[in-house]
C-alpha positions in Angstrom: -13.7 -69.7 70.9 -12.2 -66.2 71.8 -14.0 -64.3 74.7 -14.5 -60.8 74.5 -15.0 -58.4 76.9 -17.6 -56.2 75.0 -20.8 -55.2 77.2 -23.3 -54.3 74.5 -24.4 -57.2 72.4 -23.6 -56.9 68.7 -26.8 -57.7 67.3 -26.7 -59.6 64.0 -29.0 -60.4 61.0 -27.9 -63.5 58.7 -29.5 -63.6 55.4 -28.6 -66.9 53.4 -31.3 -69.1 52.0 -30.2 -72.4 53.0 -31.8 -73.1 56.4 -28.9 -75.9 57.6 -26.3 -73.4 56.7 -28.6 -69.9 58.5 -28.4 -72.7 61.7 -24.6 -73.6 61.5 -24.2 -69.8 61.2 -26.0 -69.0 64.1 -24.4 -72.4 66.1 -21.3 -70.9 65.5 -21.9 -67.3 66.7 -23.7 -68.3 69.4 -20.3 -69.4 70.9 -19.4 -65.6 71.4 -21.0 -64.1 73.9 -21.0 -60.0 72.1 -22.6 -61.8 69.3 -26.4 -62.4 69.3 -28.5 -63.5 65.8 -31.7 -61.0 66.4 -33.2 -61.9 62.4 -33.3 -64.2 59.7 -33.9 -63.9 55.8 -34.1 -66.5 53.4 -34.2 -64.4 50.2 -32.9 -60.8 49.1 -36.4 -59.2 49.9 -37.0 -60.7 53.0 -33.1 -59.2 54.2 -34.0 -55.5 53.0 -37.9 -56.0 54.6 -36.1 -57.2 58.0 -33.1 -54.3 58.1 -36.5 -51.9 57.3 -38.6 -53.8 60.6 -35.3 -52.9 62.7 -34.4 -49.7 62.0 -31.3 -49.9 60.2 -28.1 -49.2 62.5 -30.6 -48.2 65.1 -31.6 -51.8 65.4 -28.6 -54.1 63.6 -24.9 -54.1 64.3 -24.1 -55.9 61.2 -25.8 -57.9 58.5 -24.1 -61.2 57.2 -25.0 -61.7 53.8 -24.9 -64.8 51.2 -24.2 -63.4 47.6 -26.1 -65.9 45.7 -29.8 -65.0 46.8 -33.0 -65.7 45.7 -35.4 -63.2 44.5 -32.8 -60.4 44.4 -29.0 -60.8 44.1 -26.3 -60.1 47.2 -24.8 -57.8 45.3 -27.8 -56.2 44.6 -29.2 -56.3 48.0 -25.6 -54.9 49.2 -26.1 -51.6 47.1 -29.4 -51.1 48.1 -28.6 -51.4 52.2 -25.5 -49.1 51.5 -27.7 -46.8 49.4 -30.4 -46.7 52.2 -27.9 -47.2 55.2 -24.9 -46.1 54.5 -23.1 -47.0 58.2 -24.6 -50.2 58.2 -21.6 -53.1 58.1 -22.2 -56.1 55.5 -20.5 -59.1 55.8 -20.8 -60.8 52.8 -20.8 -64.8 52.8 -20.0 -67.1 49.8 -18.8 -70.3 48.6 -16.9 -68.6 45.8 -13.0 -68.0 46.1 -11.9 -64.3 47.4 -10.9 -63.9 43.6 -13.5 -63.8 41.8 -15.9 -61.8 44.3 -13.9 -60.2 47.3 -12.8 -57.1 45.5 -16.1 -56.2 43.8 -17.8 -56.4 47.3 -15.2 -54.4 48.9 -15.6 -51.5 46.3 -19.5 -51.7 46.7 -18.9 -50.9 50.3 -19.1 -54.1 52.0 -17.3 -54.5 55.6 -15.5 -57.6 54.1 -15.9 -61.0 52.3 -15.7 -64.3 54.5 -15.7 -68.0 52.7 -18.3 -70.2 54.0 -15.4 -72.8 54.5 -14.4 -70.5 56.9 -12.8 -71.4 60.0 -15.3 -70.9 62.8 -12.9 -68.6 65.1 -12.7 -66.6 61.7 -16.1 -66.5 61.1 -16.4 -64.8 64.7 -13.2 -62.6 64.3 -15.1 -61.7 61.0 -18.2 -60.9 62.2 -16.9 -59.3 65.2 -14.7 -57.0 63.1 -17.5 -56.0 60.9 -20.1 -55.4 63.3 -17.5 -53.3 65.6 -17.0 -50.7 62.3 -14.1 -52.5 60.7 -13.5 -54.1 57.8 -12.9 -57.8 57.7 -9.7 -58.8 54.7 -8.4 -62.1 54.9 -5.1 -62.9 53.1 -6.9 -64.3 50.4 -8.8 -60.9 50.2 -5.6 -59.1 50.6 -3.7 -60.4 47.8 -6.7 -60.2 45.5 -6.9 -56.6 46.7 -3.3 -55.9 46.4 -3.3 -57.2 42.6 -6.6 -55.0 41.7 -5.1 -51.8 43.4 -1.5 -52.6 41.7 -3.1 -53.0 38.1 -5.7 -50.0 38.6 -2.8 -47.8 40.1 -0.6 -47.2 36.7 0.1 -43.6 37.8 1.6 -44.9 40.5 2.7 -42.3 44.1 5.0 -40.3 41.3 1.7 -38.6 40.2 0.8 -37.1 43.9 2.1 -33.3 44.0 4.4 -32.7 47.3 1.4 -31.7 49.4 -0.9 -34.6 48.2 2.3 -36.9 49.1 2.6 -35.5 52.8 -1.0 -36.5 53.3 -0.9 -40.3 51.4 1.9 -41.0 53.9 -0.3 -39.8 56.8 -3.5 -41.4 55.2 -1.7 -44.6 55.1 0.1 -44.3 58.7 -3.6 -44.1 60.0 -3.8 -40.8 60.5 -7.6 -39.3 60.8 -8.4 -36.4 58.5 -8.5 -34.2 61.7 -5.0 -35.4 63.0 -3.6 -35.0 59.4 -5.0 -31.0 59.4 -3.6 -30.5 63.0 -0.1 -31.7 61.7 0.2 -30.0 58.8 -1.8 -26.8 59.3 -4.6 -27.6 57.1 -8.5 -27.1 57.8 -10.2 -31.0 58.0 -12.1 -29.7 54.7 -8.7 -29.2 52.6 -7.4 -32.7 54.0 -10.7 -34.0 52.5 -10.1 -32.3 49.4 -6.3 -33.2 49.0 -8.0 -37.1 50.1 -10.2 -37.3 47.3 -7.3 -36.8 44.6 -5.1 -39.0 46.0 -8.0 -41.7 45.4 -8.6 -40.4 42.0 -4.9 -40.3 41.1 -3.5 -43.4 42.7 -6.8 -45.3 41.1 -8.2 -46.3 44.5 -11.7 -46.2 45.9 -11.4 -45.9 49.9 -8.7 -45.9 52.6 -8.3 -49.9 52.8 -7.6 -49.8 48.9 -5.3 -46.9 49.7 -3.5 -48.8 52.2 -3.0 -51.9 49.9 -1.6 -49.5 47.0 0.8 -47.7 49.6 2.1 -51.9 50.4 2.4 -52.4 47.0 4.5 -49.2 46.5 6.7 -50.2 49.2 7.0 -53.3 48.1 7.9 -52.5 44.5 10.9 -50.2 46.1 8.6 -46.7 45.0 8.2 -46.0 48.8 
């Protein structure tokens, strides 16, 4: 399994309610050592009652989440942690194929969709990516991604004004809104602003979408 040289423990909370598959879950983390399983759930209510015990962020690094739960949906459970947490990473779990479910978790604000057929080194890249802030997009994800951002995009790049254009590239190079004011003389508050229309115009929701939609641009030869 990979190593990592992290010193703070991510601490983790695994809602799923299928005992055997909560223990291979926590069997498999437990082979990283930045990883530790602090909570259980075995049903929607029980994952929101035991991300309220802890705190939120203040006492969770992530929360891996099955999407078929009893007593309240995934889906539903995701909203409501985003709502009430908004910087809290969920991971969320399922047996279903990126296709059908990756793309609608992304846009609700999950951290990334993981297949429970997983490998296990995937599981704990996932995990690991998640809990550390990022978001988790395997190539299955990606190409469902690519194809919702393609289809939703009809304007297309053509539609950005020359400013709005100077600050997509920068967006999509990886450029902070701070870095992307410093470059091009703008206040952080008028990057934000010229941010927010390139989402609206190129039909995207958040910076990994945009970043799909700029691939497919390039890709298509508009770029």
């Amino acid at each position: 399994m990979p190593s990592s040289t992290t010193h703070t423990p991510y601490r983790i909370l695994i809602g799923d309610d299928h005992r055997i598959v909560r223990e291979g879950l926590k069997q498999v983390l437990a082979d990283a050592a930045d990883l530790h399983v602090v909570a259980e759930a075995a049903s929607g209510p029980e994952v929101l009652d035991a991300v309220q015990a802890l705190g939120g962020t203040a006492g969770l690094s992530a929360v891996l989440l099955d999407i078929a739960m009893p007593g309240r949906d995934g889906l539903d459970v995701l909203q409501a942690l985003k709502a009430a947490w908004p910087k809290l990473p969920v991971l969320m779990l399922s047996t279903y194929p990126e296709k059908q479910y990756a793309v609608r978790c992304i846009k609700l604000g999950a951290a990334g969709y993981l297949n429970k057929g997983a490998d296990p080194d995937d599981m704990i890249a996932a995990v690991r990516k998640a809990a550390s802030g990022g978001v988790y997009v395997s190539a299955q994800a990606a190409e469902a991604l690519a194809s919702a951002v393609a289809n939703a995009a009809h304007q297309g790049a053509e539609a950005l004004s020359h400013r709005e254009h100077q600050v997509f590239r920068l967006l999509t190079a990886g450029k902070t809104v701070g870095e992307i004011g410093a470059q091009l003389g703008l206040a952080s508050n008028t990057v934000s602003t010229y941010r927010q229309r390139i989402l609206e115009k190129t039909g995207t929701k958040n910076d990994v979408e945009l970043a799909l939609f700029a691939q497919q641009q390039v890709n298509n030869g508009h770029l």
